[in-house]
C-alpha positions as a printed NumPy array, in Angstrom:
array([[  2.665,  -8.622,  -8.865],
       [  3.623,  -5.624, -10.031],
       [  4.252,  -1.889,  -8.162],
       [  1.931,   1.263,  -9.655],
       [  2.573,   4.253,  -8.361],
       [  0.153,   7.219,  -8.29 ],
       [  0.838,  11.329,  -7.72 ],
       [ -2.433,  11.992,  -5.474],
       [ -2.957,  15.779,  -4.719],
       [ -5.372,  16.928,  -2.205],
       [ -4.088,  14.432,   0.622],
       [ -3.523,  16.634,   3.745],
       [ -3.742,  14.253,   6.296],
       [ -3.239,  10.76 ,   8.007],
       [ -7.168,  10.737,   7.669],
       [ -6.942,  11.07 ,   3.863],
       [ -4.085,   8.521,   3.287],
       [ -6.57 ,   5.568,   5.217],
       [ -9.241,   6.823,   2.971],
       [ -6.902,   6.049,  -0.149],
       [ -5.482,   2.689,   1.118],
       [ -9.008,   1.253,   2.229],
       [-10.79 ,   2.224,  -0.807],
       [ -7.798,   0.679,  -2.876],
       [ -7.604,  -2.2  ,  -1.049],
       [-10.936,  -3.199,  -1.616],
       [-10.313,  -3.891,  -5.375],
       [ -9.943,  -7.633,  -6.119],
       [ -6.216,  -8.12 ,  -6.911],
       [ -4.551,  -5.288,  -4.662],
       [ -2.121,  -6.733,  -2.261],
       [ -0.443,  -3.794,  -0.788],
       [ -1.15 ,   0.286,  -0.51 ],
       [  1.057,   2.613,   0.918],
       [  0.299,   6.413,   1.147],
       [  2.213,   9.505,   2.113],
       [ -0.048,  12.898,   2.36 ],
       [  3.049,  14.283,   2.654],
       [  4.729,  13.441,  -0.588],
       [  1.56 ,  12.985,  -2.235],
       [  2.477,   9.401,  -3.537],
       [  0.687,   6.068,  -3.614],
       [  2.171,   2.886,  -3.969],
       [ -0.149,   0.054,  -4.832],
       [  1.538,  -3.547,  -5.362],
       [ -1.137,  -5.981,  -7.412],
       [ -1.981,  -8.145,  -9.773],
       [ -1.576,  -7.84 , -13.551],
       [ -5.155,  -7.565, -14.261],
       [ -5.463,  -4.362, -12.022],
       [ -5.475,  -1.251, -14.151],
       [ -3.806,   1.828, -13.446],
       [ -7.656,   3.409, -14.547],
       [ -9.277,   1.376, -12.156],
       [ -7.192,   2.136,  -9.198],
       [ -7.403,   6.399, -10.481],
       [-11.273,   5.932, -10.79 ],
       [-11.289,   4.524,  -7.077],
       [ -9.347,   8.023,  -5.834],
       [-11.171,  10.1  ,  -7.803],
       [-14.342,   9.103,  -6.458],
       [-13.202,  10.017,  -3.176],
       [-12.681,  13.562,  -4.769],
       [ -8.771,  13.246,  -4.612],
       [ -7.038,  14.874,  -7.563],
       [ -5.128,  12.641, -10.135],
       [ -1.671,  13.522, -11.802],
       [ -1.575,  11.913, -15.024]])
């Protein structure tokens, strides 16, 4: 396992951080998401084989904003 974590802007809510852990959840490999609207950070524990693009593509599609 290992721990990625992601600078999300546009989270303003409890709504928007179940959005972001459901949706990253869903990806074969993901363990664990945590979320914070408030400081705008995601923590995703998975496996190796999960890409930091693949977990970005997944917010992005749900029109969050990405900090590279």
């Amino acid at each position: 396992m290992k721990e990625t974590i992601i600078k999300v802007n546009g989270m303003v809510c409890g709504g928007c951080e179940n959005r972001v852990k459901n949706a990253l959840s869903q990806i074969d490999g993901v363990e664990n998401v945590e979320a914070s609207f408030e400081t705008g950070i995601v923590k995703v524990n998975a496996d190796e084989k999960v890409t930091k693009e693949a977990m970005t593509d997944v917010i992005k599609d749900l029109d969050f904003e990405v900090e590279e």
